[in-house]
Phi, psi and omega in degrees: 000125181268139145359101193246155194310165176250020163314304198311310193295327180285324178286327186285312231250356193261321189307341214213348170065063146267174171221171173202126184298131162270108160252122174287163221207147197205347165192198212274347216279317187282003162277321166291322198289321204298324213289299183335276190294339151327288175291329170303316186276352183086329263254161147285179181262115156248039192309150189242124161227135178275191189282325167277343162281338190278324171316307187289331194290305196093143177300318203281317163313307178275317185303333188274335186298284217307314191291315169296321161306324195273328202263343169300317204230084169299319195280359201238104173263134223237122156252128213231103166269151129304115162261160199012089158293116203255005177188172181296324182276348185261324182331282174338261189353286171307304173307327175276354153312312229065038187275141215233352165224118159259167173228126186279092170243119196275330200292292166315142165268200192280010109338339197044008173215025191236129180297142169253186209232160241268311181290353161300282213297301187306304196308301183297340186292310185297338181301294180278355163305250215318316201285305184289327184284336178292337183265000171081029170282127163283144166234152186244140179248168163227131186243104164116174182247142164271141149307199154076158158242097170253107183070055169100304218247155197148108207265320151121190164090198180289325158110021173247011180290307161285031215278132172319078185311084175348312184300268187320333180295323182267348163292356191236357152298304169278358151315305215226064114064020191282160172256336190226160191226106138305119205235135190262105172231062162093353164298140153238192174242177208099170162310328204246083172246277177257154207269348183189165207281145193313132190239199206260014170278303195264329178235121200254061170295013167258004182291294195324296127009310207246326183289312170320309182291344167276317162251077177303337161244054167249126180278164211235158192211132179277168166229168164044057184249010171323119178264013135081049196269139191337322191280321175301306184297331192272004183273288167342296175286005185256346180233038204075014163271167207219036196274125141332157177299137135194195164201154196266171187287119198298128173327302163321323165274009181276318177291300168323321152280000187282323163288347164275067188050345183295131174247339146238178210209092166302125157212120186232273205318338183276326176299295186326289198293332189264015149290345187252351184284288183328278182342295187331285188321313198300323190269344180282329168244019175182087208262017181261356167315155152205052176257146177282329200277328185292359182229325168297322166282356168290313176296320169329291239262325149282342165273329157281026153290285194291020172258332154283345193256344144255012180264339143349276206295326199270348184101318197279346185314148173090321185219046160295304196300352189242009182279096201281118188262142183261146135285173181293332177296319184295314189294317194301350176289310164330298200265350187267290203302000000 
């Protein structure tokens, strides 16, 4: 089975009211864990990589990852995202990767941290449509901002300085031809989204709610959804880490957008604490190790604890095998009707 568009899986995930996780990815060990808890789980697939992961990574590398993956896991369809793509050539860029979903986000200018303006977000967004779709690449638009700063991109602040205006969301679905729509309600990226735990002051599940009913077949995608879980943050600090209180988005109101269209479900930061909690352990109780293998295997094997427990949590559990697969060559007769 090749890499397959992530349309097919979001549409399979709307048809049946489900999510899917996207987890980013930055080497092999987090690949593995994702392949792992994948197979445990029946789940399809959503690897992520941004733009500073593909730096660290090298392109050529993470493609060869991908590619073991796909030939590892036959049974498992596999989507390989651009996450926040800041401009039209790194989309282009990701596509000639071979990456098989990208995401334009227009919202932000090529900087990744200065908001742009509405008439920005369409040219460019419409730019990697027209572009992706001729090769049957799914594309993600983002209407409105997130906080937080992750791999560069990021607006910085709390994320409610910019929160989605519905109306706009669904004009600029129809402006730009997007298959996913990334929508901002009070999310950020990172560890530090909230100082305390979230209500409907700080996380705006009822926009998302309002943006479903206007596109009821559009899929809707959370970004900065980690949810930051404690038993991680307090493991850390228990082993010499130094993390501040916070919290993250609760796996329930994450369910809760699943029954309103959200159909992929951004996750890094949870994976991240549980690789660094596991290291942590490792060098704090047996500090004569160095074998690398003796502490990334440990870091696997916790993050795919949390990768099953959200793709669990999440719906998606189940049903790779029931997934009709398209390749991307197949989408593009799709996107011509």
């Amino acid at each position: 089975m090749p890499l397959v568009p992530m349309r097919i899986l979001l549409d399979h995930a709307a048809e049946n009211s489900y999510g899917v996780a996207a987890l980013n990815v930055n080497n092999m060990e987090q690949i593995q864990a994702i392949m792992e808890a994948a197979k445990e789980t029946d789940s399809p697939v959503i690897i992520q990589a941004s733009r500073g992961a593909r730096k660290y990574t090298n392109d050529a590398y993470l493609r060869h990852l991908m590619l073991a993956a796909v030939e590892l896991y036959p049974k498992i369809p596999i989507a390989m995202h651009q996450d926040h793509g800041n401009s039209p050539a790194t989309c282009k860029s990701a596509i000639e990767q071979g990456f098989t979903s990208v995401m334009m986000d227009g919202s932000l200018s090529e900087d990744g941290k200065t908001p742009s303006d509405y008439a920005y977000n369409v040219k460019v967004t419409k730019e990697v449509v027209d572009a992706a779709h001729a090769v049957g690449v799914t594309v993600e638009g983002e209407i409105g901002v997130l906080g937080g700063i992750e791999d560069g991109h990021g607006a910085g602040g709390s994320g409610l300085e910019h929160v989605t205006d519905p109306a706009m969301a669904e004009k600029f679905v129809a402006d730009t031809g997007v298959d996913a729509l990334a929508v901002a309600i009070g999310t950020s990226h990172g560890a530090y989204k909230f100082a305390k735990k979230p209500t409907g002051d700080v996380l705006k599940m009822d926009i998302i709610e309002e943006i479903h009913r206007r596109l009821p077949n559009c899929h809707l995608v959370m970004h900065g959804s980690s949810s930051v879980p404690r038993s991680l943050v307090d493991l850390i600090n228990k082993y010499g880490g130094k993390l501040k209180e916070s919290y993250g988005v609760p796996v329930e109101q994450i369910q809760r957008g699943i029954k309103h269209g959200v159909r992929k479900v951004n996750v890094d930061t949870d994976n991240r604490l549980a690789i660094t909690a596991a290291i942590r352990q490792v060098f704090s109780e047996t500090p004569e190790k160095f074998d690398p293998r003796d502490y990334l295997g440990p870091a696997r094997e916790m993050m795919k604890k949390v990768c099953i427990e959200r793709m669990t949590a999440f719906g998606q559990a189940g049903n790779a095998g029931k997934i009709k697969i398209k390749t991307c060559k197949e989408m593009v007769g799709s996107y011509r009707k």
